[in-house]
GUSERO-306054 format. One line per 5 residues: number of its first residue (from 1); their letters; for each residue x, y, z of N, C-alpha, C. Coordinates in Angstrom, 2 decimals, always signed. Example, Ala and Ser with C-alpha at 12.3 -4.5 7.8 and 13.67 -1.06 7.14 Angstrom:
2
1 = as = +13.19:-5.69:+7.80:+12.30:-4.50:+7.80:+13.20:-3.30:+7.80; +12.85:-2.25:+7.08:+13.67:-1.06:+7.14:+12.90:+0.03:+7.87
***
This chain:
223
1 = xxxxx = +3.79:-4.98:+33.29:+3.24:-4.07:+32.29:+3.12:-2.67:+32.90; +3.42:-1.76:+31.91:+3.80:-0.32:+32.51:+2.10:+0.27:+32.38; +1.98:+1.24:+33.33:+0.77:+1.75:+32.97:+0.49:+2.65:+32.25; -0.89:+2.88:+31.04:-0.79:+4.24:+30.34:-0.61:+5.84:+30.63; +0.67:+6.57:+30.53:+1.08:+7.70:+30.03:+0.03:+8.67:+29.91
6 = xxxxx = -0.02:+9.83:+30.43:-0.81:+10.78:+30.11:-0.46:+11.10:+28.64; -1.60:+11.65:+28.20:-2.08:+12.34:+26.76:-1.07:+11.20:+25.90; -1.10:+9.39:+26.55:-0.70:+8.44:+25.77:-1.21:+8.58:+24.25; -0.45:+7.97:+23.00:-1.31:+7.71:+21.63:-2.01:+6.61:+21.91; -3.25:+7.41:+21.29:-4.44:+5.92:+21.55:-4.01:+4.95:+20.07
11 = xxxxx = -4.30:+3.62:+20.67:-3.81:+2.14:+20.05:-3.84:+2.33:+18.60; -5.06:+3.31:+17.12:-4.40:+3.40:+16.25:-3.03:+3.96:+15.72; -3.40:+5.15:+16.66:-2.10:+5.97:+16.18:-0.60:+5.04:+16.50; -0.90:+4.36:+17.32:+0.46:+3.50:+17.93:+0.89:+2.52:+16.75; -0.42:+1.99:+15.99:-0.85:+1.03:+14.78:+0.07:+1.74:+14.03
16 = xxxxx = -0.56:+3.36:+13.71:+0.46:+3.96:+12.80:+1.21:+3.97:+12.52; +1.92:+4.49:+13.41:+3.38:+4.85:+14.05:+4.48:+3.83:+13.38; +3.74:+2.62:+14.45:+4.78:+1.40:+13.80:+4.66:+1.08:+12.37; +3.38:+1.36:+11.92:+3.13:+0.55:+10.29:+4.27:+1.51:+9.39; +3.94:+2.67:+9.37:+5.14:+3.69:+8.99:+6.91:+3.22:+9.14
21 = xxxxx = +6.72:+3.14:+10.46:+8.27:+3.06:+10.66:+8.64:+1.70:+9.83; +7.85:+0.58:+9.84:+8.10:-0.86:+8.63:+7.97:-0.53:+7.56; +7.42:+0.25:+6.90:+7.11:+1.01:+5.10:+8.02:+1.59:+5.55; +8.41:+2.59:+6.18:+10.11:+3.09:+5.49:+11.20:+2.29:+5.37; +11.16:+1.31:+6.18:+12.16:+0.57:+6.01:+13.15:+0.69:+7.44
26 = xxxxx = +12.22:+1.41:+9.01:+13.56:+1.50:+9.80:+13.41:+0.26:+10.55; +12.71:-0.72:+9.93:+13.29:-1.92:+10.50:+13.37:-2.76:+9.42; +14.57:-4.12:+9.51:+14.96:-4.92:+8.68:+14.23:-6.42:+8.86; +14.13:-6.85:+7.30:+13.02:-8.06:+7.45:+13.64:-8.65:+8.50; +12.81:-9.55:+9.31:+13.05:-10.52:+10.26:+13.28:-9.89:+11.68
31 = xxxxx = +13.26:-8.50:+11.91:+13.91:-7.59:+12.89:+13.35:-7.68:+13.75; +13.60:-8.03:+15.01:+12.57:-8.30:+16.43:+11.89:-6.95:+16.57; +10.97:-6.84:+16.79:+10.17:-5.28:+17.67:+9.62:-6.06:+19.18; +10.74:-5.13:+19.44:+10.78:-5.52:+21.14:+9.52:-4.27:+21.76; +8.64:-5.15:+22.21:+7.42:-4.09:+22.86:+7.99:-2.77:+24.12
36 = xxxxx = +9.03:-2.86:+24.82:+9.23:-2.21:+25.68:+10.19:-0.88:+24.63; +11.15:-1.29:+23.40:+11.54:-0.21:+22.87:+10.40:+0.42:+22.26; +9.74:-0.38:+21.76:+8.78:+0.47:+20.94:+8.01:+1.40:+21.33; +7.40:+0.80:+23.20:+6.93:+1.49:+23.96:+7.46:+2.99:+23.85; +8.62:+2.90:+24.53:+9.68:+4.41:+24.36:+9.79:+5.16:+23.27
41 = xxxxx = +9.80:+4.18:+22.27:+9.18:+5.13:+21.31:+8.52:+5.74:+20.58; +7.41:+5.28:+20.73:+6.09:+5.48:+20.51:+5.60:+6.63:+21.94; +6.41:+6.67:+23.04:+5.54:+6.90:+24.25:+4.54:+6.64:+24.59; +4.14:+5.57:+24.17:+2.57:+4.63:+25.07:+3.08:+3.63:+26.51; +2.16:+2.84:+26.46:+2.18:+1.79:+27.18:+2.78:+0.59:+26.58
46 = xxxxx = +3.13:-0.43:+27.06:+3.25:-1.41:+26.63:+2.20:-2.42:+26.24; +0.84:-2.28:+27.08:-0.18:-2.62:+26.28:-0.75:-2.04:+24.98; -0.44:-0.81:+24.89:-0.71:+0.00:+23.59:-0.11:-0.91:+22.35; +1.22:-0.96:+22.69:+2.30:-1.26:+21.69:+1.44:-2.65:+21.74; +1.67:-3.82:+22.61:+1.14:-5.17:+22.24:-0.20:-5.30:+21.27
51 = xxxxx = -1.06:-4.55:+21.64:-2.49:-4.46:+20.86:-1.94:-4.30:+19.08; -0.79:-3.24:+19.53:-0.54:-2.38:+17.92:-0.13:-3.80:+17.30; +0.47:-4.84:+18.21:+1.19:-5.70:+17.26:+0.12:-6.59:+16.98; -0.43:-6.73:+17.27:-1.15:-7.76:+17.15:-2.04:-7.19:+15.83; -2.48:-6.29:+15.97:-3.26:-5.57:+14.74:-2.32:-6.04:+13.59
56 = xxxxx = -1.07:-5.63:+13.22:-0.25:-5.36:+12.06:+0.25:-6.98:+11.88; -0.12:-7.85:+12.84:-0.33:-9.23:+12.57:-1.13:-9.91:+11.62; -2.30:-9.29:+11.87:-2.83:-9.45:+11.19:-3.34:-8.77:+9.61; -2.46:-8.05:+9.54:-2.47:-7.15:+8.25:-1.33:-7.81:+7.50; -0.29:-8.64:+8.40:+0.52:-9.19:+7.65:+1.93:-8.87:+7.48
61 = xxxxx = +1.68:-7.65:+8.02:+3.31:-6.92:+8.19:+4.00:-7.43:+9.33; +3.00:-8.02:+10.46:+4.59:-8.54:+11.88:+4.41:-10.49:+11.56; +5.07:-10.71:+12.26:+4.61:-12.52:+12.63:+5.39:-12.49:+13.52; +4.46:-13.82:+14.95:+5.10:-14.04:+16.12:+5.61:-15.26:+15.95; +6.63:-15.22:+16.59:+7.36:-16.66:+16.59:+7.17:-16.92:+17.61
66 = xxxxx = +7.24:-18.63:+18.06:+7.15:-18.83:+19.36:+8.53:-18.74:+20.32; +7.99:-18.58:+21.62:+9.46:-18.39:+22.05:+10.69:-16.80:+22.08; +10.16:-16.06:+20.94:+11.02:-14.87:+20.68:+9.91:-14.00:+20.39; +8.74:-13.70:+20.41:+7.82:-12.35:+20.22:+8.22:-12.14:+18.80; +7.73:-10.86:+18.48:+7.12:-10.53:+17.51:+8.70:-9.85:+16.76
71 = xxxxx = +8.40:-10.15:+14.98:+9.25:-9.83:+13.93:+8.73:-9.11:+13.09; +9.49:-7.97:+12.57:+9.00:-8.17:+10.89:+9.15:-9.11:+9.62; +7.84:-9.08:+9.10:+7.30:-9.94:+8.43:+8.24:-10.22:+7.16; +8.98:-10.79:+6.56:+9.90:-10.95:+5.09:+8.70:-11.40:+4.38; +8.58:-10.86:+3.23:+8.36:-11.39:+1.77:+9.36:-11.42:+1.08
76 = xxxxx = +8.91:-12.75:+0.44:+9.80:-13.00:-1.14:+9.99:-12.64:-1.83; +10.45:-11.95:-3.23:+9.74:-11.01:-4.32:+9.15:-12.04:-4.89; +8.95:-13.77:-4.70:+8.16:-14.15:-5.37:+6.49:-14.46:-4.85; +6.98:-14.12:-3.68:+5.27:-14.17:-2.84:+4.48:-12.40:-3.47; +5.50:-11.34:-3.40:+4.99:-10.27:-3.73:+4.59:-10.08:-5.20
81 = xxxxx = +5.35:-11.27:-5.94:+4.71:-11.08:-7.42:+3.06:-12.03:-7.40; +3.18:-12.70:-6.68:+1.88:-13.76:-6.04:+0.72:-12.79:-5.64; +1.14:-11.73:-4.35:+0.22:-11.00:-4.08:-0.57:-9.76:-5.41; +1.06:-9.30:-5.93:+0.39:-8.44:-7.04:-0.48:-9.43:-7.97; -0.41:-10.18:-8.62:-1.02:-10.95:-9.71:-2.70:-11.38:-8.84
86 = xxxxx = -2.68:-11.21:-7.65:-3.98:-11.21:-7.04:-4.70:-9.85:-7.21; -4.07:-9.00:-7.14:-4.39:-7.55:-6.88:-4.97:-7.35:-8.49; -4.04:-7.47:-9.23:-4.23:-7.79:-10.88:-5.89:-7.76:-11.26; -6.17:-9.18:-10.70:-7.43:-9.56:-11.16:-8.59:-9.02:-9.75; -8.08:-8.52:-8.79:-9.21:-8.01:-7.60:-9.49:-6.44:-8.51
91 = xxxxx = -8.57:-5.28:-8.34:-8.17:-4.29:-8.96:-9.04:-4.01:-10.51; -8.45:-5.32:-10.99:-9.07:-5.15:-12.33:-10.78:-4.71:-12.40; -11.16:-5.88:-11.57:-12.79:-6.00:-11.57:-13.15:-4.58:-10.71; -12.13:-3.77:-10.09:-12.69:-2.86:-8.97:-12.76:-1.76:-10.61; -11.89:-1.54:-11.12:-11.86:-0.76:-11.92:-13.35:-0.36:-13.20
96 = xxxxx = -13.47:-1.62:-13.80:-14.44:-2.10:-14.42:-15.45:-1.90:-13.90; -16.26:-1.82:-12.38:-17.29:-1.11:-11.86:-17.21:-0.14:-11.37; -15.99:+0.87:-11.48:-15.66:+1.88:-11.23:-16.50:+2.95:-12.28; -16.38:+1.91:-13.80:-16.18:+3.07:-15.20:-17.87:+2.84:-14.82; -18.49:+1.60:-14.55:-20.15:+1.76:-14.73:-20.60:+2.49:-13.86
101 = xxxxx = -20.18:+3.22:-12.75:-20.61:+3.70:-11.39:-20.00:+5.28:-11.11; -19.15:+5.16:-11.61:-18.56:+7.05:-11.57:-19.49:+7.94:-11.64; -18.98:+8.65:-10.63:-20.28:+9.88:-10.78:-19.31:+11.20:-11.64; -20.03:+12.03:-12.01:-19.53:+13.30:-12.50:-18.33:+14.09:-11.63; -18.76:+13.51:-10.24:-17.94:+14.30:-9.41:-16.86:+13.84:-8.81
106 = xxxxx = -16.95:+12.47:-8.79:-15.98:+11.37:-9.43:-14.71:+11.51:-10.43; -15.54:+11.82:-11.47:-14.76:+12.36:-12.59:-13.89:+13.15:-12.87; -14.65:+14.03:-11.63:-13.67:+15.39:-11.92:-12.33:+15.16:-10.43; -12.87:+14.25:-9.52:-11.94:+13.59:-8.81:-10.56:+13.55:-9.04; -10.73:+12.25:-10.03:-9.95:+11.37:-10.91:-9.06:+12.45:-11.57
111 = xxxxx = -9.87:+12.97:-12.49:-8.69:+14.33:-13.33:-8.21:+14.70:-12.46; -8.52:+15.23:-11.00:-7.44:+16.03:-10.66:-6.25:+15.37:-9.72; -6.36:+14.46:-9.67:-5.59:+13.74:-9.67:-4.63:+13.39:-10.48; -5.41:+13.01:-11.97:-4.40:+13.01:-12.65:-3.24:+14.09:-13.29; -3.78:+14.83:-13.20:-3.14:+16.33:-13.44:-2.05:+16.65:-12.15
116 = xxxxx = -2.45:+16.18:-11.30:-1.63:+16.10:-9.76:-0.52:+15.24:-10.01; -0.69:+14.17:-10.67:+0.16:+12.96:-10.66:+1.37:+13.70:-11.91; +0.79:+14.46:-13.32:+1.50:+15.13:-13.84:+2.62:+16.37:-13.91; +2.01:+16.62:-12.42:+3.02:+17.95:-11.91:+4.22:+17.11:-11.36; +3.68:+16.48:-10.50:+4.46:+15.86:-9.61:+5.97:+14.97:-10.29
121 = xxxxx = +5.37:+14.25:-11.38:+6.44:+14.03:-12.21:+7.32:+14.68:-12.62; +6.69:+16.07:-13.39:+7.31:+16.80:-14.24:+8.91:+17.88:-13.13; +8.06:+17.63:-11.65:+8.75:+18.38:-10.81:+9.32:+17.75:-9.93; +9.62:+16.38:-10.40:+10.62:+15.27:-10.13:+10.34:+15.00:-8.35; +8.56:+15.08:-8.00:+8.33:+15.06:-6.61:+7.81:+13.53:-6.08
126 = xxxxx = +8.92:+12.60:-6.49:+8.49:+11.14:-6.02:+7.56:+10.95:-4.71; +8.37:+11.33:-3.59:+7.06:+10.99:-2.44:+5.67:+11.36:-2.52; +5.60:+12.95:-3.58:+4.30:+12.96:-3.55:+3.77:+12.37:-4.97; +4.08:+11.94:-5.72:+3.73:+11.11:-6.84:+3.49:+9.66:-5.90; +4.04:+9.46:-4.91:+3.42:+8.15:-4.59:+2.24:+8.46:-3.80
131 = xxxxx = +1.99:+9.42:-2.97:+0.73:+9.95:-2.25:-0.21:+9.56:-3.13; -0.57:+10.81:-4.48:-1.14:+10.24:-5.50:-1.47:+9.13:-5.83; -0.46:+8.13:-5.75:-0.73:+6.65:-6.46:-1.70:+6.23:-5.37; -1.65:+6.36:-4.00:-2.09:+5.70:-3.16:-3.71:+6.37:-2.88; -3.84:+7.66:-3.39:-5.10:+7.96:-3.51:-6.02:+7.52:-4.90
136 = xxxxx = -5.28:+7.91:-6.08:-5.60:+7.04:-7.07:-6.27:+5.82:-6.82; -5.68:+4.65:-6.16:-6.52:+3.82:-6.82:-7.48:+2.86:-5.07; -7.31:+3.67:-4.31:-8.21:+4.31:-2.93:-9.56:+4.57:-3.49; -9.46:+5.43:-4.92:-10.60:+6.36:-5.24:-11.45:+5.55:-6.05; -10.65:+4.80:-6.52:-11.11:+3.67:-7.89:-11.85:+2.68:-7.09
141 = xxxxx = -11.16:+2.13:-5.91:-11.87:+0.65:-5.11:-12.91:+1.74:-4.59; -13.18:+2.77:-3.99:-14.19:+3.69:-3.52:-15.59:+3.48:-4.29; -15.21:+4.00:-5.76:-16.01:+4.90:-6.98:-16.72:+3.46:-7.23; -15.86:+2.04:-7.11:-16.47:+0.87:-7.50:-17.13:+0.11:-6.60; -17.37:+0.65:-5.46:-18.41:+0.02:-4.33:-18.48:-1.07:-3.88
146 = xxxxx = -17.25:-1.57:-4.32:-17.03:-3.54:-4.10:-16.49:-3.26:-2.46; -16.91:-3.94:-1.73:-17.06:-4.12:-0.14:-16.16:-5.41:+0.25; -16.27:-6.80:-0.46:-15.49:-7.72:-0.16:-14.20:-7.49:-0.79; -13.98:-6.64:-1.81:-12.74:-6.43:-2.46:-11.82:-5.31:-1.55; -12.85:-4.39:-0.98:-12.13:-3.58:-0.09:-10.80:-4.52:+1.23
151 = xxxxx = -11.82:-5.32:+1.89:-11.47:-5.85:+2.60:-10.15:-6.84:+2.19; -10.51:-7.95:+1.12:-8.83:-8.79:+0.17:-7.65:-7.90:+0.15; -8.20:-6.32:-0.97:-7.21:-5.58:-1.01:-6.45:-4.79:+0.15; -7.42:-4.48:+1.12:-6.65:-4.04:+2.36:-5.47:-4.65:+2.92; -5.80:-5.83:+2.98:-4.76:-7.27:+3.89:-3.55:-7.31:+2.68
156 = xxxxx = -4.04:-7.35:+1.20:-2.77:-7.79:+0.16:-2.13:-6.30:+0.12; -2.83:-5.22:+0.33:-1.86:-4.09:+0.14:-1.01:-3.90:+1.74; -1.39:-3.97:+2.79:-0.80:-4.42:+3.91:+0.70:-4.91:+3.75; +0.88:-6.08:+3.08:+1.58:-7.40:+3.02:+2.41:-6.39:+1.99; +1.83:-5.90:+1.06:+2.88:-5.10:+0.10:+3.21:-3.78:+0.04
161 = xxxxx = +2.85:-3.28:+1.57:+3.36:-1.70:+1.82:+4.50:-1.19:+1.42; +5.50:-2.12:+2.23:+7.08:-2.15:+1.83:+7.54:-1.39:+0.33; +7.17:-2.82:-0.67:+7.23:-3.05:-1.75:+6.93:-1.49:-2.69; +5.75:-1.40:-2.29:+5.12:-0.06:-3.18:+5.79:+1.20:-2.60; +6.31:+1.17:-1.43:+7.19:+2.52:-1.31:+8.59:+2.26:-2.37
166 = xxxxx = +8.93:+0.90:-2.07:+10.34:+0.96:-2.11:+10.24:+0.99:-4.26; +9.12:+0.61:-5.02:+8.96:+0.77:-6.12:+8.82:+2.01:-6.45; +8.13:+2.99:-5.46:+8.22:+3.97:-6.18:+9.23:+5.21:-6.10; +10.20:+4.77:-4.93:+11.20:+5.37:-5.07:+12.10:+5.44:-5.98; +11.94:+3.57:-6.79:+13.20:+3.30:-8.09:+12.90:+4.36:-8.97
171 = xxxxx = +14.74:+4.86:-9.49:+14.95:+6.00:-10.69:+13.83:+5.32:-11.57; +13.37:+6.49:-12.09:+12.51:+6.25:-13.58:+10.89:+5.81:-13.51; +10.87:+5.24:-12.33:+9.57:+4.72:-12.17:+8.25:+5.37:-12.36; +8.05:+6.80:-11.91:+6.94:+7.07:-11.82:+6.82:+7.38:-13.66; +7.31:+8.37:-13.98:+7.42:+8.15:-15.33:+7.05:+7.19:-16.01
176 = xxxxx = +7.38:+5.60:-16.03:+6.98:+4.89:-16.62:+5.53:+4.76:-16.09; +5.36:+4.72:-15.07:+3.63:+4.11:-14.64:+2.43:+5.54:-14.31; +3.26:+6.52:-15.03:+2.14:+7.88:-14.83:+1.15:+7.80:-16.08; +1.70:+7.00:-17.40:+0.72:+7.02:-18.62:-0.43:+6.07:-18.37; +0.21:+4.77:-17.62:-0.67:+3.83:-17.09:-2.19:+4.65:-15.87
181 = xxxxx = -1.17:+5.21:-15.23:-2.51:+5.45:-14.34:-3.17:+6.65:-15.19; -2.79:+7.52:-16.10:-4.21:+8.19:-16.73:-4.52:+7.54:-17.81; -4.19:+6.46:-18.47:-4.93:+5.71:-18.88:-6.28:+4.83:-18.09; -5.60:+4.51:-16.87:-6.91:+3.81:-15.99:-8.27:+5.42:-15.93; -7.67:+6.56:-15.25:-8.64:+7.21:-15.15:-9.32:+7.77:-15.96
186 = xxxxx = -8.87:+8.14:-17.55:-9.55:+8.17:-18.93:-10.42:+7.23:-19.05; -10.34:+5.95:-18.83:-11.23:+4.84:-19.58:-12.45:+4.78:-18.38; -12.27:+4.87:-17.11:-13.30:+5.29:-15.98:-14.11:+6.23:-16.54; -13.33:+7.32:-16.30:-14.29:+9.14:-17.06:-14.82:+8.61:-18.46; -14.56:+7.75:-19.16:-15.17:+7.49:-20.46:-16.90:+6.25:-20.59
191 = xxxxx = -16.58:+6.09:-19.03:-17.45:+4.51:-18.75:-17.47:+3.86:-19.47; -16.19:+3.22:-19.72:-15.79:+2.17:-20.64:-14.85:+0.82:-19.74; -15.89:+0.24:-19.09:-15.82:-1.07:-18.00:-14.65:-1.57:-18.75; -14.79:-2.07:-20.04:-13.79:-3.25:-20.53:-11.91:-2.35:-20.43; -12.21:-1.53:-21.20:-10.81:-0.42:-21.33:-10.38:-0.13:-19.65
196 = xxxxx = -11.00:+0.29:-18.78:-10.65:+0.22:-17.62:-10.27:-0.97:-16.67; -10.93:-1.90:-17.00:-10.04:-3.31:-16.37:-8.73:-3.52:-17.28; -8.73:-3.20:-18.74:-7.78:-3.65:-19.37:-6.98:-2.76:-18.44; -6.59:-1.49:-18.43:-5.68:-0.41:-17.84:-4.86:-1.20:-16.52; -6.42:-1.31:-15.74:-5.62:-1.51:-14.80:-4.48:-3.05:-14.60
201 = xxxxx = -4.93:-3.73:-15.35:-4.13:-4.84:-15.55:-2.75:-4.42:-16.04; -2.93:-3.32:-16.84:-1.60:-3.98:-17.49:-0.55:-3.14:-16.69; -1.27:-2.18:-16.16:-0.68:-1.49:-15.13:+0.14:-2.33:-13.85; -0.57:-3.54:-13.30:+0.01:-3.90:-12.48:+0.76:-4.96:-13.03; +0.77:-5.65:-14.25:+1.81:-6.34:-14.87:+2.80:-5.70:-14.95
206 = xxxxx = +2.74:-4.46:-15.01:+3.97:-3.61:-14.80:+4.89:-3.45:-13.91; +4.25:-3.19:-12.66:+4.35:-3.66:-11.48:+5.30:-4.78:-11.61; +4.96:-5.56:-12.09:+5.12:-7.42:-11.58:+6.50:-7.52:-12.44; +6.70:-6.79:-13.51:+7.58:-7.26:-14.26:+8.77:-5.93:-13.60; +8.26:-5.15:-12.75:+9.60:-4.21:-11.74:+9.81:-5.00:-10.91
211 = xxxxx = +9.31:-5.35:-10.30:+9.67:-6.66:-8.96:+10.86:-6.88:-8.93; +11.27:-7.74:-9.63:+12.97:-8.83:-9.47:+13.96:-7.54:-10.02; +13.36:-6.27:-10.70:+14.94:-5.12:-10.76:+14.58:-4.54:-9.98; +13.88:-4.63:-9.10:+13.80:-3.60:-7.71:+14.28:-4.35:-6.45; +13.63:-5.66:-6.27:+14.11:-6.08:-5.25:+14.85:-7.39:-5.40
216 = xxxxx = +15.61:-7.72:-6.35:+16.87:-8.79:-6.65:+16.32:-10.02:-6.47; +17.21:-10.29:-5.44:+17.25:-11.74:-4.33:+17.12:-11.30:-3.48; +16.80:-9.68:-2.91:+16.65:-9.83:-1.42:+15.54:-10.06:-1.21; +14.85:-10.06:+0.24:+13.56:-10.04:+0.89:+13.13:-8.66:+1.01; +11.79:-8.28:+1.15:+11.30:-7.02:+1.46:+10.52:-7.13:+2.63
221 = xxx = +10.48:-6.45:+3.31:+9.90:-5.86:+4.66:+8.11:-5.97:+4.19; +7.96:-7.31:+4.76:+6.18:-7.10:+4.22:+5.70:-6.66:+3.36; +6.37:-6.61:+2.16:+5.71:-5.69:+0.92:+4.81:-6.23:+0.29
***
């Protein structure tokens, strides 16, 4: 084992680094991550890198095999329609104590967001229309104070990092799911619990029913 590197990245950023490089996609499901390349490229240690894997092990994005070290993680698109349809009903309920619990300042959160999410469309700016998405509903599990839901959704959004980049890159997409998400944040700003779980449901049925034209028969990279 090599020793740590001056002004080395300390072990999240290394976490980072790699979790990134698997959400873009520069490694392929099943793809060994050999700790000594990663080392190099990351410029840490090799204990850095081992810790990092072990973390993103447990988030769901690597798995060790025995015998050959550590892979990226394949999902199914039918395990990822499994995970979304969990998210569905976690999401839903986050939403629903979102609309009873919003504060004013909250509110004005949410709008600007949504108004964010509207430029972004209109100015055909996908990566940052997905930023948005990912603060969006960050703000919603936040605004709704659920603590054990934080924690489910962390690990299932983990497992479906992949997935949600590679969805929101598909032509047409944000468009279709930009009415959905200011519908979720209208029925919040309105504190209307029931209309806001509805939203967010049908929102991620949406989701569920892009799945198989986004990702076929192939596998996705931990999504």
């Amino acid at each position: 084992m090599t020793t740590a590197k001056r002004d080395e990245p300390t072990a999240p950023a290394v976490v980072d680094v790699i979790r990134e490089a698997i959400t873009r996609g520069d490694f392929a499901p099943n793809q060994r991550l050999v700790e000594a390349e990663l080392a190099e490229q990351c410029d840490a240690s090799r204990a850095a890198v081992r810790n990092a894997l072990v973390q993103l092990t447990t988030e769901g994005l690597v798995e060790r095999v025995q015998n050959r070290g550590a892979r990226v993680r394949a999902v199914s698109v039918e395990e990822a329609i499994e995970i979304t349809e969990v998210r569905m009903a976690v999401e839903g309920l986050c939403a629903a104590r979102a609309a009873e619990r919003v504060s004013g300042e909250d509110k004005s959160e949410l709008r600007e967001i949504g108004e964010q999410m509207r430029t972004a469309v209109s100015g055909g700016d996908v990566w940052g229309y997905s930023e948005l998405n990912k603060r969006l509903h960050s703000l919603v599990l936040r605004v709704s104070g659920q603590r054990t839901a934080h924690e489910v959704l962390g690990r299932l959004r983990g497992q479906n990092v992949r997935h949600q980049f590679r969805l929101a890159m598909h032509p047409g997409r944000p468009a279709v799911s930009l009415p959905q998400h200011l519908a979720i944040i209208e029925a919040i700003c309105a504190n209307d619990p029931a209309a806001a779980e509805q939203a967010m449901r049908e929102h991620l049925r949406s989701v569920i029913d892009a799945l198989p034209e986004v990702g076929g028969k192939t596998r996705f990279n931990a999504v």
